[in-house]
N, C-alpha and C positions, 0 to 999 in steps of 0.2 A: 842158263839152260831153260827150254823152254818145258812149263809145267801144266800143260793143260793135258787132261786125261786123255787117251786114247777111246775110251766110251764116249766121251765128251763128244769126240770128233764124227765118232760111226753114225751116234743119232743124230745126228746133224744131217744125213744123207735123207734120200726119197722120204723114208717115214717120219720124220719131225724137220720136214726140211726149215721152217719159218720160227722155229723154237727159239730157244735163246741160252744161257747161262748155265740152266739149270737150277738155278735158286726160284724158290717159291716168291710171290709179291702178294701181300693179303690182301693190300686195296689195288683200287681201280677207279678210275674215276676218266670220265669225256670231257677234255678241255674247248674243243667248239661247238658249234651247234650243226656242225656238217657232218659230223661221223669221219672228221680225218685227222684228227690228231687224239690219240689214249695214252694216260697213264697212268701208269702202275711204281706203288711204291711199296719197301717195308725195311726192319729193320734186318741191320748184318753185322752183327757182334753190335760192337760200341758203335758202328757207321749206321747210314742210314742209301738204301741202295734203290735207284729210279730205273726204271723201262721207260722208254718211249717209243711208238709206234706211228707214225707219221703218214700219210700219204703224200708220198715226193721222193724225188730222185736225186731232189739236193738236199741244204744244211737245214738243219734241225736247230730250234733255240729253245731253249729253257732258263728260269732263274726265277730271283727273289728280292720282290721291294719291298716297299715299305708302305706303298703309298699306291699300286699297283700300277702304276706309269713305268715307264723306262726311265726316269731321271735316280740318279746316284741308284740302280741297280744291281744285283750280284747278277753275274748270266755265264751259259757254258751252250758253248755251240759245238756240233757236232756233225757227221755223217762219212760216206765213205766217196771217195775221189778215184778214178782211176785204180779201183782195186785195191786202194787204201786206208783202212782208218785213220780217223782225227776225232780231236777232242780239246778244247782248247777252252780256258779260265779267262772270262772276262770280266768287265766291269763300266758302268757308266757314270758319270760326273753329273753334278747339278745342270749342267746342259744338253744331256742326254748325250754327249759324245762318248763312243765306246771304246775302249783302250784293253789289252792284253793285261792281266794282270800277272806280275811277276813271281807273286806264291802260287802255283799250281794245285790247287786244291781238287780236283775233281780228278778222278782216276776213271779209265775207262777199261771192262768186263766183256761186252761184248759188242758187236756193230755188224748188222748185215744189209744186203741192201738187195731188192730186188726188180723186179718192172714196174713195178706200182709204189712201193714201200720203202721207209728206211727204218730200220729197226737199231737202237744204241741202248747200253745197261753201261751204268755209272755209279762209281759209289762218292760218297764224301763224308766228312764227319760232322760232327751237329755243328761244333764249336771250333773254328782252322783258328782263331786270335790272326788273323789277316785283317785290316781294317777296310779292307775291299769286299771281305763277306759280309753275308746276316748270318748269323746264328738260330739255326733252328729249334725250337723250345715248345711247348705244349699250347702256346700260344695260337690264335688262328694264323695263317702263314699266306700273304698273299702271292700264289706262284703268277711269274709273266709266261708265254709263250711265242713260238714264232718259226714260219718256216716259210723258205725258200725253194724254186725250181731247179737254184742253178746252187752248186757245193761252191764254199771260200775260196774267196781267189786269194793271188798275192796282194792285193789290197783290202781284206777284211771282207765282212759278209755284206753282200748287197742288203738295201733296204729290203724288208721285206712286205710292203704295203700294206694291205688290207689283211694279210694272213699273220693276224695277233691277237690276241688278248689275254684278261687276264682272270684270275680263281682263285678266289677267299677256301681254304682246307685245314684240317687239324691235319700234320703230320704224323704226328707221336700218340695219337688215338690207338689205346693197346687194339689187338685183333681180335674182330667180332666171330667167333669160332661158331657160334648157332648156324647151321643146317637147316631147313622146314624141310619137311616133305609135301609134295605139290599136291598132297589128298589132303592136306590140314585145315581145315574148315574156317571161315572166317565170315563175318559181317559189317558191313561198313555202315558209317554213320555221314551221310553227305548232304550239304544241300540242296536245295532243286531250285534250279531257276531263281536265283536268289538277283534280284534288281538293286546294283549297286549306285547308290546316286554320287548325281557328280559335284562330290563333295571331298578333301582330302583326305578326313577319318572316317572311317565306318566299322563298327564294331556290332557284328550279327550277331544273335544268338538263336536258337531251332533247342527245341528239347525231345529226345529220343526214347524210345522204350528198349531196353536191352531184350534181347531175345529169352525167351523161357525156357528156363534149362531145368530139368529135373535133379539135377545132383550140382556138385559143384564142378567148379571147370578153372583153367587158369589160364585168362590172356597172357600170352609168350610173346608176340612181335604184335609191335604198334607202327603202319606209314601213313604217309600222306597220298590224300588221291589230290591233287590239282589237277584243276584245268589245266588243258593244254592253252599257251599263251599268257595265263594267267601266273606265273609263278612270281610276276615281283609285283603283280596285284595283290597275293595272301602274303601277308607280312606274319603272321602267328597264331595260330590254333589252338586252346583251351577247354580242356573237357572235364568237365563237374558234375560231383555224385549230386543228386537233390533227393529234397522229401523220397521218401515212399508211398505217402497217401494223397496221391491223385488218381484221376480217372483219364484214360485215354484221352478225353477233349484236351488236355496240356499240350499234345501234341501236334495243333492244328499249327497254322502259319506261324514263322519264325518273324521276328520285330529284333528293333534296335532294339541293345543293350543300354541297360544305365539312362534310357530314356522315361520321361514321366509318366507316360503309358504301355512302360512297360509289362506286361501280365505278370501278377503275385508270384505265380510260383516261380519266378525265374529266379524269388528272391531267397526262395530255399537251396539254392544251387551255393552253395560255398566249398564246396569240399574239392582241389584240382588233384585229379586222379591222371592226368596228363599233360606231359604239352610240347608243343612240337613249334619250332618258327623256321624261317623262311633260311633258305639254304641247307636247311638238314636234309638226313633219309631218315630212312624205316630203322627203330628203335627195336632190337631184339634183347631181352631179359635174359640177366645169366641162369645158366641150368638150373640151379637151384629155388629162385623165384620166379612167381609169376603173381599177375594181376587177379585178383576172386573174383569169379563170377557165379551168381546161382545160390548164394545162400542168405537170411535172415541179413545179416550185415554187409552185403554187396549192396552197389547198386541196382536198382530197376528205372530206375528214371535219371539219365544223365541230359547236361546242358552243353550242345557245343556254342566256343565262343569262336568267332571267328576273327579277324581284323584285319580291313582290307585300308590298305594305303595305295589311295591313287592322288599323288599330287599335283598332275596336270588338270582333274577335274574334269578326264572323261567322262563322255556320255555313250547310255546305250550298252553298260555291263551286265551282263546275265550269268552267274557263276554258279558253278555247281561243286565246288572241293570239301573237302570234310577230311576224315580219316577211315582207313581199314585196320579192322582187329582179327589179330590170329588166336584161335585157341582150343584148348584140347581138354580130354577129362582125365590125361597121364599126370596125375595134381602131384607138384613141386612140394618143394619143404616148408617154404614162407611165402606168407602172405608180401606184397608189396604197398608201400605207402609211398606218399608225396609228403613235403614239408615245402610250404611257403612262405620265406625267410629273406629278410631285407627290410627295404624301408614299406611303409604305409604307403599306396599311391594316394599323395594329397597334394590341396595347395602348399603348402607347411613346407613340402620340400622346396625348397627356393637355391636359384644359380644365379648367380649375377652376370653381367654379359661384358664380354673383352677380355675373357680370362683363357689363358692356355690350357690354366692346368689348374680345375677347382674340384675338391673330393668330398662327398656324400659318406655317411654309415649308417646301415639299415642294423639295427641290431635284433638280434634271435637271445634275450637275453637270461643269464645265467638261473634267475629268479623263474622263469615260465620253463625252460628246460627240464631245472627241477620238480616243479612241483608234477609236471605230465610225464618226465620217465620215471619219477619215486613212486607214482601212484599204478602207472601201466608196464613200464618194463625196466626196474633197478639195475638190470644188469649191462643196458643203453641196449642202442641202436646200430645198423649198421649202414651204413651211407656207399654206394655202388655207381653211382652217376650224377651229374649236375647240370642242369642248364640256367647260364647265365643269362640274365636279361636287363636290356638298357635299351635305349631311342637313340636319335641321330645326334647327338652330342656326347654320346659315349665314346671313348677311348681306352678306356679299359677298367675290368671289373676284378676282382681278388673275390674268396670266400675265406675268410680268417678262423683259425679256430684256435680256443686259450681252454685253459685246463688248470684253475686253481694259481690265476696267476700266470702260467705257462705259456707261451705260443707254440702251438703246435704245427706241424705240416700244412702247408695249403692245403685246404680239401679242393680247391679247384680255380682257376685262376686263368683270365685272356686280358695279354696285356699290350694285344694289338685288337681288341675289340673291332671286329666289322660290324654296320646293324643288319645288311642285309646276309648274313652265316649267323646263325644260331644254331644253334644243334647242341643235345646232350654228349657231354665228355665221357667215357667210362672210366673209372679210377683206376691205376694200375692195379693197386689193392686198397679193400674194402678199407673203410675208417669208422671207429667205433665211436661215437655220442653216448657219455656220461651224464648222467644228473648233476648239476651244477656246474656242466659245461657255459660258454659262453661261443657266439657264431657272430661276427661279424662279416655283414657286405658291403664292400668299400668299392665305387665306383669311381674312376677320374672322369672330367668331363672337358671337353673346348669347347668356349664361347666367343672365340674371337671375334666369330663373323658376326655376331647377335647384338644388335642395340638394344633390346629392353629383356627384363628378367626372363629366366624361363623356370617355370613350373614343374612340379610334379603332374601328371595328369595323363590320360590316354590320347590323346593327339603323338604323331611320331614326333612334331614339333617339341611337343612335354617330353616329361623326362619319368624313366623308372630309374628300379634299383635293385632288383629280384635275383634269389636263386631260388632255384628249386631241386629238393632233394630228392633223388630216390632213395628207399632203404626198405629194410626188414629188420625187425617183423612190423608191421602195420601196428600202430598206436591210434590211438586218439588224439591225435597235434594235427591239425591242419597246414595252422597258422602261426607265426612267431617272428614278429615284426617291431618295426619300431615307429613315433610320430614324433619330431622333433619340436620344443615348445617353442611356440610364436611369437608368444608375447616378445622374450628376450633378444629375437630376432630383432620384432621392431623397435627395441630401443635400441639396437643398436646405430640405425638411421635415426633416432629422436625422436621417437613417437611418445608422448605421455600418457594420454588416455585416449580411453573408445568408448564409444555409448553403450552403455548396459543397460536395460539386458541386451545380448545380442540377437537382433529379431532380423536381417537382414545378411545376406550371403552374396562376396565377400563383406563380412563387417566393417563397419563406416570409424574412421578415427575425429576423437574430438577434439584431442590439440597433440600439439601445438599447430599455432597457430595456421604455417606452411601448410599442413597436412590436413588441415580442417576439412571436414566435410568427403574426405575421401576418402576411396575403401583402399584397404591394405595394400591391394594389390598395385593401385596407382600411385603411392604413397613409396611405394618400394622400387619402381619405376621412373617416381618424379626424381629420387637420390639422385647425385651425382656418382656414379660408380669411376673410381681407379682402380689402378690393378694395387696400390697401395691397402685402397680401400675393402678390395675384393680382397686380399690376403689376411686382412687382421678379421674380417668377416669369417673366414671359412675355419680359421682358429678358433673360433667365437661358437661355430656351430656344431665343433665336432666334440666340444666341450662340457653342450650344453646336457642336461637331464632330458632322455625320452619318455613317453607316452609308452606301457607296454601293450603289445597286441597277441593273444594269447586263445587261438581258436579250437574248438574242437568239432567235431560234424554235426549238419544239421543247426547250424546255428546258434548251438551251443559256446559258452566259453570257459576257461579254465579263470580260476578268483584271482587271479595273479591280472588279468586282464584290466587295464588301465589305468594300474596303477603305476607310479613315475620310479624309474631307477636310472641308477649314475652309468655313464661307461663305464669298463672294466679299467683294472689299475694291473696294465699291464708289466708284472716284474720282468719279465727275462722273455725279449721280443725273439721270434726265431731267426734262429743265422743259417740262411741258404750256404748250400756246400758249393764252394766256390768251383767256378767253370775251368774243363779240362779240357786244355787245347790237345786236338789230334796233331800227327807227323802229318807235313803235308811232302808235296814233290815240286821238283822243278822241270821234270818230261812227263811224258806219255811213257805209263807203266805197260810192259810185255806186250813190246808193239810188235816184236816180232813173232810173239806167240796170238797175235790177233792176226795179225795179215795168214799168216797158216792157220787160223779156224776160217778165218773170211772165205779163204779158196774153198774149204769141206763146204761152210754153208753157200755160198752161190754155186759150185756143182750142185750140191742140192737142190736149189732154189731152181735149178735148169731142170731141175729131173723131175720137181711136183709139181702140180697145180692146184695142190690145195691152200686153200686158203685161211688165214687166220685170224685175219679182220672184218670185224663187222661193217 
């Protein structure tokens, strides 16, 4: 029997002729850069439910690789024929051949089509256990797309040429519910004219004066302003509290960061009160918190950093992107803080090259946790968002968290790592930071393609290893890092001695012999790397005693700071709850109650001319 509402059907006529389901979709997002293909996704009980909006007359394609290619792909093609819907499960082979797949996992909700448009709503579940799907997870999710003029014939869906591509997105990102109102005041912090040299790294930095506010206020939403064309020029955004005691001349021309002639005050900037990288949007803070602005312990003088990666070595860049801030004097319950948490970016982080699969740990550890929440807030912290951060050998990042021994929940985790999607996760719910908690940041890396080591270091070539916390209430912790020791690295490749003191950078080894005369870094280089060799190494280093790093603002540090402690001795690691496969199908679900909504909306669709796409 067919069970579509009869409401269902009326609005469907003149006045919402182009509508659809009637379910809500909280996100939205443009998959080309033509303004013809949208979608919209969100969640539907345990499923997860997609729109798409098309401009075309024919088949619609959507799906999910791995790799963002067509090759071994999930896909579902769809649209409407001769006054009928379709919907059909497919799937592609390591040779991009597409073939039917026999579990039917995609159900399809609604389908209309009009002179310009094809409009289809689908639902599926995260997890079909079909070895044909991916599985959808919290992970970044790279969707394919793809559309056609002409709808599936009896031989499959024509090529569809030029009309594809593909889009790194967090699915399972809960919904961002914040509202602004278009009168909410805002200030941005941008560059001018900033001359990019044609160099592959570049790392700006500009220092800003916060606007003067007489009372206090609370930044609510944080975006980005890019240039237009520029958006895989800005690779990541960084904005730091500094001193308070300067004078306006701090503000004159922006210079390279981390450079010798850097200007001093850039070096009071430690404190990151934001950050935003390449592929995200606008950052809105839950009701409850926001960013202080306007009092004694706010910022007045912030540092943006910017980092632009141009690997071709353009010439002739002139950028102007930074960030826009929202904010009001309707002041929230807490204050917001950041916590930068992982490894140290040093030489010290060391990858060998040829390896699939080699893992880093930045630790935030148990000993600096405590002594900055026992001293600022015993009762802990509460953690609301994460942004993970790595370079182009990343594959994916984990944020661990242990409790007296315990593993607890991932605080936050991409284990399909893209570099160019970063963007803050928001937590389904908050997670609370204890005193003598312990945080590890465990990053995978692939080296295959890389003949000599790769580094820690700010090039995208080098490597990080970063989260970054938000939470409340605002502590005193900046920083809670780790530096893995050296020395025990290089014996592991045979190094004996170095000349002390160390007066030269990288420091020079004195034997053996092999090694003589060279600095670390070529000495680690000269090794013969196996992946034999690269595996008993990375046991070796996750083993090893770190360095602790232990910040608080202004340049300040917590006593706990550099001094050396072990990994944690993890007793009882946590056990993910095992995945639940949905009911899938083997037809198209209530097709005969879609071909009778199809008729209500193309009457419709004859009767308005309004339109619903941008």
């Amino acid at each position: 029997m067919c069970r579509w509402p009869l409401l269902l059907l009326w609005g469907l006529l003149p006045r919402a002729a182009a509508g659809g389901s009637g379910w809500p979709f909280p996100h939205r997002t443009l998959l080309d850069s033509e303004g013809k293909y949208w979608l919209s996704w969100g969640p539907r009980g345990g499923r997860l439910a997609f729109r798409l909006e098309v401009r075309t007359a024919g088949y619609v394609g959507f799906g999910f690789s791995s790799t963002g290619a067509m090759a071994a792909a999930d896909i579902v093609v769809g649209g409407v024929a001769r006054g009928r819907p379709y919907l059909q499960d497919y799937f592609t082979n390591a040779n991009r051949e597409l073939r039917k797949d026999a579990q039917q996992d995609y159900h399809l909700e609604y389908a209309m089509e009009n002179s310009t448009h094809t409009v289809i709503e689908f639902t599926r579940e995260l997890h079909t256990c079909d070895i044909n799907d991916k599985s959808i997870s919290e992970s970044t999710v790279r969707v394919i797309w793809a559309y056609h003029h002409e709808d599936v014939g009896e031989a499959g869906p024509k090529y569809h040429e030029s009309n594809r591509g593909t889009k790194s997105l967090r699915l399972l990102n809960p919904e961002k519910t914040s509202m602004l109102s278009t009168a909410i005041p805002y200030f941005d912090l941008v560059n001018q004219d900033v001359s990019i040299p044609n160099k592959g790294t570049t790392y700006w930095c500009q220092m800003f004066k916060i606007p003067m506010l007489q009372e206090k206020h609370h930044v609510i939403k944080v975006e980005p302003v890019i240039q237009k064309g520029h958006e895989s020029l800005v690779h990541h955004i960084l904005l730091y509290q500094c001193s308070s005691n300067f004078s306006d001349s701090v503000l004159d021309d922006g210079h390279e960061c981390y450079h010798p002639n850097m200007p001093d005050a850039f070096l009071t900037c430690e404190t990151v009160i934001f950050a935003w990288a390449i592929g995200g949007e606008g950052f809105s803070y839950p009701p409850h918190v926001g960013l202080s602005l306007g009092t004694p312990l706010d910022p007045h003088y912030v540092l943006l950093e910017v980092h632009y990666d141009n690997p071709t070595y353009k010439e002739g860049l002139i950028d102007n992107s930074g960030l826009r801030l929202f904010y009001t004097a309707d002041i929230r319950k807490y204050d917001a803080g950041v916590i930068e948490a992982g490894l140290w970016v040093s030489l010290f982080h060391t990858i060998p090259p040829g390896l699939p699969d080699f893992r880093s740990e930045g630790h935030c550890t148990l000993e600096c946790l405590e002594e900055a929440l026992e001293a600022e807030k015993p009762s802990g912290i509460h953690v609301f968002a994460v942004l993970l951060h790595a370079h182009l050998a990343g594959r994916g990042i984990r944020l661990r968290h242990f409790r007296k021994g315990e593993e607890m929940r991932l605080l936050a985790y991409d284990d399909d790592f893209d570099f160019n999607f970063q963007e803050f996760q928001y937590l389904k719910e908050e997670q609370t930071i204890l005193p003598g908690d312990n945080l590890i940041t465990e990053c995978r890396y692939n080296t295959k393609d890389r003949a000599r080591m790769t580094w820690g270091g700010l090039s995208t070539r080098n490597e990080m290893c970063l989260s970054y916390l938000l939470y409340y209430p605002r502590i005193n912790l900046t920083r809670c890092a780790s530096i893995p020791d050296i020395m025990e690295q290089l014996q592991f490749i045979g190094v004996k001695e170095i000349y002390r003191p160390v007066t030269t950078w990288p420091f020079i080894i004195k034997s053996p012999k092999q090694y003589r005369n060279l600095s670390f870094m070529d000495a680690m280089n000269k090794f013969k790397w196996t992946k034999k060799e690269g595996l008993a190494f990375n046991k070796l280093v996750l083993s090893l005693p770190v360095n602790v790093r232990c910040s608080k603002t202004d340049n300040a540090e917590w006593s706990i700071q550099g001094m050396t402690a072990l990994p944690p001795d993890i007793e009882r690691p946590y056990q993910a709850e095992p995945l639940v496969c949905g009911a899938s199908s083997t037809s198209l679900r209530g097709n005969v109650c879609l071909e009778l909504l199809l008729s209500f909306v193309v009457l419709g669709s004859s009767l308005s001319t309004r339109s619903l796409w941008p």
